[in-house]
C-alpha positions in Angstrom: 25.5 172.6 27.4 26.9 172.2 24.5 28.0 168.4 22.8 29.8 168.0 19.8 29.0 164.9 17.5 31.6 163.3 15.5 31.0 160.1 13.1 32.6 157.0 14.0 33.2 156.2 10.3 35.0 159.7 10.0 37.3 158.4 12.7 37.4 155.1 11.5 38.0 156.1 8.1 34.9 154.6 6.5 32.2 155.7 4.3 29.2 157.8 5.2 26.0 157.1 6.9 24.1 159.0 3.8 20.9 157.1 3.7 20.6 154.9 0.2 17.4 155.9 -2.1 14.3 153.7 -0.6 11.8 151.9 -2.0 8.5 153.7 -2.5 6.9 151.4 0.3 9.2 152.5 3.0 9.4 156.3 1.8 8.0 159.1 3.9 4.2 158.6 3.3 2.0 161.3 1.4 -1.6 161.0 2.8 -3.4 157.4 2.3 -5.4 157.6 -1.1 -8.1 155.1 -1.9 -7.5 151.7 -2.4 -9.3 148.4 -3.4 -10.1 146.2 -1.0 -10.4 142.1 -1.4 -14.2 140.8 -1.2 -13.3 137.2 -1.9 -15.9 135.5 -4.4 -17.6 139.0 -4.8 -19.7 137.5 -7.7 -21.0 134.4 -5.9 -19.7 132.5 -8.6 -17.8 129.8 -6.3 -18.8 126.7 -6.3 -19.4 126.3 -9.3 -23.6 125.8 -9.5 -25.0 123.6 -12.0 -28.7 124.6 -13.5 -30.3 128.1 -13.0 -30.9 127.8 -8.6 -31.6 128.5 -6.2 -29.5 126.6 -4.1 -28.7 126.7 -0.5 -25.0 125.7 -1.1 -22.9 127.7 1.6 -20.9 130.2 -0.7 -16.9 129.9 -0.2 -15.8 132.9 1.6 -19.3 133.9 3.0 -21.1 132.9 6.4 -24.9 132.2 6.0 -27.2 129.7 3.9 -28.7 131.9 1.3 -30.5 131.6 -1.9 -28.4 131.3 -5.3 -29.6 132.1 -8.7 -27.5 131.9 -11.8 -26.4 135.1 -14.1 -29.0 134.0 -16.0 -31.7 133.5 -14.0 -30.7 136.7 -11.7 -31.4 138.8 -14.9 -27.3 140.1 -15.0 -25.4 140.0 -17.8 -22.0 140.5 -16.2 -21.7 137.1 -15.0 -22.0 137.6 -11.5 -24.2 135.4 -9.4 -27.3 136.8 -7.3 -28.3 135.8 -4.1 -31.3 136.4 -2.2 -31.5 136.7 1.4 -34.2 134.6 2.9 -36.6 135.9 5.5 -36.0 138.8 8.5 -32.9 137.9 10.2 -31.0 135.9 7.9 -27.6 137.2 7.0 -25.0 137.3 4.6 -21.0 138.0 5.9 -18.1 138.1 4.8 -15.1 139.8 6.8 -12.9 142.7 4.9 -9.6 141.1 5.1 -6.3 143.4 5.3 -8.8 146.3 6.7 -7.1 147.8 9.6 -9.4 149.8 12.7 -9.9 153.2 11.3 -10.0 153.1 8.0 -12.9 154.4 5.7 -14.6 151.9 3.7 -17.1 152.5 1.0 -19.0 149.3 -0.4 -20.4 149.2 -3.4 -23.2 145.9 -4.6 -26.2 145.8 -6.6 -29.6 144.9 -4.9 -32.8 143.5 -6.7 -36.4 142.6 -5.9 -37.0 138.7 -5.3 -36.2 136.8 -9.1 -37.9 133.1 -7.4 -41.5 132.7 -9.4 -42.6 132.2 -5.9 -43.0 135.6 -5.5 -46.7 137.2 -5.8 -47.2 140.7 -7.2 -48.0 142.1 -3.9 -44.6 141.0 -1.9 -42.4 142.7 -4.9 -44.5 145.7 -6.0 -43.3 148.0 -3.3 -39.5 146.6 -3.2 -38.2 144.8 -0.1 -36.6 145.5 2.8 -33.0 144.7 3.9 -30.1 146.4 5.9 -26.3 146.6 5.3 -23.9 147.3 8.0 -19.7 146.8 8.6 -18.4 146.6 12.1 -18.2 149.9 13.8 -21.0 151.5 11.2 -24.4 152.6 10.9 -27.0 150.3 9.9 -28.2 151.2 6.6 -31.8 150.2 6.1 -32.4 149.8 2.6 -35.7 148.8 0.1 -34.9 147.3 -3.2 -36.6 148.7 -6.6 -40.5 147.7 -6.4 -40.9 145.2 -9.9 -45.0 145.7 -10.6 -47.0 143.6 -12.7 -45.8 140.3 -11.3 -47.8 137.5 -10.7 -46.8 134.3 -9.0 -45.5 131.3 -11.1 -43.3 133.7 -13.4 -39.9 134.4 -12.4 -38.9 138.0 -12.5 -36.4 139.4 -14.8 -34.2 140.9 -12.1 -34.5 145.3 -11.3 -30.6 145.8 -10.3 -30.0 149.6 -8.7 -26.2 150.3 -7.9 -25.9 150.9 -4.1 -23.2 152.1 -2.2 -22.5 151.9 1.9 -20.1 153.7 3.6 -18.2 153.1 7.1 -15.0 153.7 9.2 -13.7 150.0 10.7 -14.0 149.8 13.9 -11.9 146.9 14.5 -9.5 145.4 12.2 -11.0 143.1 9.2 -14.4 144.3 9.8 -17.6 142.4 9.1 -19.7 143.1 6.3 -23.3 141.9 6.9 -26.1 142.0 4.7 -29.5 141.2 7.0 -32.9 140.3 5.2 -35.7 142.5 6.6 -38.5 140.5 5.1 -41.3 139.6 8.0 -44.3 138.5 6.2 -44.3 134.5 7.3 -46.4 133.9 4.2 -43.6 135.1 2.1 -41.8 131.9 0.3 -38.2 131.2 1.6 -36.9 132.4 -2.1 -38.8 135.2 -2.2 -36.5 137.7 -0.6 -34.3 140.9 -1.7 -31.0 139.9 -3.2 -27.7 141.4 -3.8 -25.0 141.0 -6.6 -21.7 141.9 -7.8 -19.9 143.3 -4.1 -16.7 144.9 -4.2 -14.8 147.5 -1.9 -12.3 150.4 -1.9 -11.1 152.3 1.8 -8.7 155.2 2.7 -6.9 153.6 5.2 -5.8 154.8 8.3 -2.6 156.9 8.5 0.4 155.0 9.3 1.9 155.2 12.9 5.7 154.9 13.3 6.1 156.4 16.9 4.7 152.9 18.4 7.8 150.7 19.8 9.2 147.4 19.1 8.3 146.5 22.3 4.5 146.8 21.9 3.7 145.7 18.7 0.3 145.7 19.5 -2.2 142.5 19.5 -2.0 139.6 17.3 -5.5 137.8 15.8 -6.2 135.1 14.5 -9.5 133.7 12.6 -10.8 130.6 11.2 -12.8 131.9 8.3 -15.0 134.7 8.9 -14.8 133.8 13.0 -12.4 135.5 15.2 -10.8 132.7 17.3 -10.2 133.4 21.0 -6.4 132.6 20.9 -4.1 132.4 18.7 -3.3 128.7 19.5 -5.1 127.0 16.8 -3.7 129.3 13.9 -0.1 129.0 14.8 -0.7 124.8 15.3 -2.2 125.5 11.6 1.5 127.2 10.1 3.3 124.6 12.2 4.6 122.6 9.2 7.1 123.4 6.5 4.4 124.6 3.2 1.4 125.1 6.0 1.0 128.3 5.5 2.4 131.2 3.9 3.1 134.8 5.0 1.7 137.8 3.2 3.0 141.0 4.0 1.3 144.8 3.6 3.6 146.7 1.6 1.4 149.8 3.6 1.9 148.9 7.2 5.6 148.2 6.4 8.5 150.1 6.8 12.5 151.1 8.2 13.5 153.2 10.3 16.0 154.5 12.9 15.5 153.6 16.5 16.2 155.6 19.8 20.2 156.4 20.4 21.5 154.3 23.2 24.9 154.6 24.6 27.4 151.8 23.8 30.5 151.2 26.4 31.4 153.7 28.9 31.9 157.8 29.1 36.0 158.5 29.3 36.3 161.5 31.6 39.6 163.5 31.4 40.4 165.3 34.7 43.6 165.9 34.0 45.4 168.9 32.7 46.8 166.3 29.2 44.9 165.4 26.1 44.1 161.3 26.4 44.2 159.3 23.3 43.5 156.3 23.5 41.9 153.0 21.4 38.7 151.0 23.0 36.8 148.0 21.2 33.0 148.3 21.0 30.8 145.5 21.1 27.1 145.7 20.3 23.8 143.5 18.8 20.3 143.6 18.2 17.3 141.3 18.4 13.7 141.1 16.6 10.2 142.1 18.4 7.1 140.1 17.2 3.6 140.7 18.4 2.5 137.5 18.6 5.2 136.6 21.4 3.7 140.0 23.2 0.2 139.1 22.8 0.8 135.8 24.8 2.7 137.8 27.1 0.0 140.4 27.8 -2.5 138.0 28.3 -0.1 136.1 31.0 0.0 133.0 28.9 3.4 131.0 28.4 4.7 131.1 25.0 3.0 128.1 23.1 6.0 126.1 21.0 4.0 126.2 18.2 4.4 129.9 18.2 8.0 131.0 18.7 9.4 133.1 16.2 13.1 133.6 16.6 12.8 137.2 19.0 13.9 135.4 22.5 16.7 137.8 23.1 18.8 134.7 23.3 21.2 133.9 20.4 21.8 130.6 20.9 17.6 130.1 21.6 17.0 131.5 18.9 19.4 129.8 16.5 18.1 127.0 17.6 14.7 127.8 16.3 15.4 129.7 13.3 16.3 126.0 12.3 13.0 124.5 14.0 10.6 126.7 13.5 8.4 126.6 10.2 7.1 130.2 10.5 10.5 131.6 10.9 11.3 130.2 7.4 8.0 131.1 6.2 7.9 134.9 7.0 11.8 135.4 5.8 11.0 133.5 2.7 8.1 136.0 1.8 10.1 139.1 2.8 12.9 137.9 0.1 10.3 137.4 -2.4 8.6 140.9 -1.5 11.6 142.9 -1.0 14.3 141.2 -3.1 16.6 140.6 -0.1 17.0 138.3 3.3 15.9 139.1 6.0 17.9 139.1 9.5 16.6 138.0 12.9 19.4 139.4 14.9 23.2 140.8 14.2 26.0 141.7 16.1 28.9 143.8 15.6 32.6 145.1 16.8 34.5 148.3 15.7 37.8 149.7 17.2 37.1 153.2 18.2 40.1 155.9 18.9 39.4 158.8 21.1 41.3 161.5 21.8 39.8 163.5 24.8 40.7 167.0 25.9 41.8 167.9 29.2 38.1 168.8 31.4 35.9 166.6 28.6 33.9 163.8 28.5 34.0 160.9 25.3 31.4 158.3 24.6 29.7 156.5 21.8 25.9 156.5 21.0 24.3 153.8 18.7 21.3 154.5 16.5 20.4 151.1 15.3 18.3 151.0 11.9 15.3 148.6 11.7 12.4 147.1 9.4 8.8 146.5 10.6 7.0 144.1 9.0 3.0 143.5 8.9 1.1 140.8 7.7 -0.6 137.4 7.7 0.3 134.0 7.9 -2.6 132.2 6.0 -2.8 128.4 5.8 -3.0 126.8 2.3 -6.7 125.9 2.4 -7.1 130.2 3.2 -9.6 128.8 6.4 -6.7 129.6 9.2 -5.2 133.6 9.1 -3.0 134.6 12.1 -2.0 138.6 11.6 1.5 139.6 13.1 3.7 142.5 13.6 7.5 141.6 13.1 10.3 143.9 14.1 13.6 143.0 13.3 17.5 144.5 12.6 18.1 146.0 8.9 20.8 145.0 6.6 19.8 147.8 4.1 20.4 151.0 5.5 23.7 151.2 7.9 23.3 151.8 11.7 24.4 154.9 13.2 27.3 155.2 15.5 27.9 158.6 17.1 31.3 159.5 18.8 31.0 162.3 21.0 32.5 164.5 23.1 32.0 167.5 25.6 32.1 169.0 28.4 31.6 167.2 32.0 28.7 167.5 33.5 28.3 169.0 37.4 28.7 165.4 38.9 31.7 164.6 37.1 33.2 167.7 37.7 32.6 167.3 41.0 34.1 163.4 40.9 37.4 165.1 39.5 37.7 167.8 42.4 37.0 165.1 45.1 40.0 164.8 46.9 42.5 161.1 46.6 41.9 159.0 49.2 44.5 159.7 52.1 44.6 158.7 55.6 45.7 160.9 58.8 48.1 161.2 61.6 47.0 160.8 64.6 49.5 162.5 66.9 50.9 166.1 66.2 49.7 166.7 62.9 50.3 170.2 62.6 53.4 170.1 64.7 56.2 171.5 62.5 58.7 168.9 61.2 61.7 167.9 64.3 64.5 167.0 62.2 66.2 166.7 59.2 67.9 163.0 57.9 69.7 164.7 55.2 73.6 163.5 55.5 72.9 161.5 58.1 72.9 158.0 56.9 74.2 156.2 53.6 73.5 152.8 51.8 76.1 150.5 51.2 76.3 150.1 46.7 75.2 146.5 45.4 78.3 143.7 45.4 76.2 142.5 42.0 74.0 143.5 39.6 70.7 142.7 41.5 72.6 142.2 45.3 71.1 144.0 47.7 73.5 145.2 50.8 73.8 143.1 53.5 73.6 146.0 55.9 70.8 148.3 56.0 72.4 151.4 57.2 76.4 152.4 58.4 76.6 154.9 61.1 78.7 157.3 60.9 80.8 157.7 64.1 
């Protein structure tokens, strides 16, 4: 059957629903093209190391006690820092943060021969042995370039070969691992393969806008470069004013229209007039987060620590849009991002008039428009990162409201055949009618305006 569809505004006498010109961020997408990825300290340069190494320091940003030599005394005159990689089954991590499942990820490092003047010409002749791997990947094995004519008690010079490693994530900020292969137990601790200079570049995954608000998918959290096994401890982290501060990606974030709902009732007009007629329309919306469905999906209560201001509940979540530091912390990097507020919930009325033809229907759809925001909520020190999905009303582009009419539908043409209620007569109903009153009897005229006669009837004989 056929519906028409009217504007409200048209009937209402507003503007259009023309959609404004959108940021590039939240256009229609061409395909992903490469982009760099953050490898925190990537040169190995922090903390700062005093004298030539090695050192066992603990690098910031990288799991595992490895060797560190100096520019200098790594043979590099780019600055970065080498590192070697101890004996078989020592590793080097780091986890590729903002790198969503799917994506393909190409690594690119340096690797040398062992530098330490422990080394003997027979355990660097050949090169040595190490493997590189990112979650979901292959494991690469790799052998560094051999460095002859080395003798032990002279440090080497430093052979660096360009490498590159290649993997799609198979969870979201995958782990890069870089695993020493070296067996010989007579091989000194420093004498070991080492790598240099890491950095990263991925196609991520296509963007998906078909998912709902109401399954925003799983919130994670991590302490470092470990995944912690609830989000508790990261949300406790953001739970003060400056804790920690949200981060959004531009990529993952966008606005949209949602589904058409109906708003009020559907007018029916059975009878054989054209209705017109003026109704008042009340609607709202509310904001979606994934951390609240996370909690949910795991059949936990909602720690107080993390409620964001998506209860449903206006006055609940007033009351924590005032309370809650992450609340104030996610709107007040969406400003800075975006250049406008952001909007937890709304509410609306609008008069609507409809004028309804005789055997039609008239109702009123609502197409709500709506952001989506991803990101992280990193504390200050960077050692707590909690990643939500946030899904709240827009104030930029207008929400639709559809005024419609058409004709009925089976069941309501049915409803308007049904006969009016009635009731029966019990004795001789289809006996023919006895007499006639007409002439028989007369009502005595009011005495006064608003007197009723004292008599009910005057006979006439």
């Amino acid at each position: 059957m056929n519906r028409t569809t009217l504007p409200v505004l048209v009937v209402l006498g507003a503007a259009g629903l023309l959609l404004p010109v959108v940021p590039l961020s939240y256009a229609a997408q061409a395909a992903p093209a490469e982009q760099a990825v953050p490898v925190l300290n990537g040169d190995f340069a922090d903390p700062v190391m005093k004298g030539d190494g090695p050192t066992t320091v603990g690098i910031d940003f990288w799991t595992g006690l490895n060797q560190r030599y100096s520019p200098t005394a790594s043979g590099r005159t780019d600055g970065s820092h080498g590192v070697a990689l101890q004996k078989d089954g020592n590793t080097l991590q780091q986890r590729l943060r903002g790198v969503r499942a799917g994506a393909k990820v190409t690594v690119s490092y340096e690797d040398s021969p062992a530098v330490s003047k422990e080394c003997t010409g027979e355990q660097v002749v050949n090169g040595q042995p190490y493997a590189v791997t990112g979650s979901g990947g292959p494991v690469q094995e790799v052998t560094t370039a051999g460095d002859p004519d080395r003798a032990k008690g002279t440090p080497g010079k430093g052979r660096w070969t360009g490498r590159a490693y290649g993997f799609t994530a198979g969870e979201n900020d995958p782990m890069l691992t870089f695993t020493s292969r070296v067996t010989d137990s007579r091989t000194h601790v420093t004498c070991s393969p080492m790598v240099a200079r890491i950095r990263a570049v991925e196609v991520p995954s296509a963007l998906d806008k078909t998912v709902d608000k109401t399954r925003l998918g799983t919130s994670e959290a991590y302490k470092g470069n470990d995944r912690e096994s609830t989000l508790h401890n990261a949300a406790a982290a953001c739970n003060g004013e400056n804790a920690c501060a949200f981060r959004p990606d531009t990529r993952m974030s966008f606005r949209y229209y949602d589904k058409a709902r109906v708003i009020g009732e559907a007018f029916v007009n059975c009878t054989r007039n054209t209705l017109e007629h003026s109704r008042l329309l009340s609607y709202s919306e509310r904001s979606h987060d994934s951390i609240a469905q996370t909690y949910a999906a795991a059949g936990l209560p909602l720690n107080e620590v993390a409620r964001l201001p998506t209860s449903g509940l206006r006055a609940e979540d007033e009351k924590r849009l005032k309370e809650r530091p992450m609340a104030a912390q996610f709107a007040l990097a969406y400003e800075n991002t975006w250049q406008r507020p952001w909007q937890w919930f709304s509410s609306d009325e609008r008069t609507v008039v409809e004028r309804i033809q005789p055997g039609e229907v008239s109702w009123v759809e609502m197409q709500p428009s709506r952001e989506r925001v991803e990101g992280w909520f990193v504390s200050k020190k960077d050692d707590y990162r909690l990643h939500a999905v946030i899904d709240g009303p827009s104030r930029v582009v207008p929400d639709r409201l559809l005024q419609r009419t058409g004709p009925m539908s089976e069941a309501e043409k049915q409803r308007c055949a049904a006969a009016r209620p009635m009731t029966t007569t019990p004795v001789d109903a289809a006996a023919p009618a006895s007499s006639s009153d007409k002439g028989l009897l007369k009502t005595s005229a009011p005495t006064a305006t608003g007197a009723r006669s004292v008599h009910r009837s005057v006979s006439l004989s």
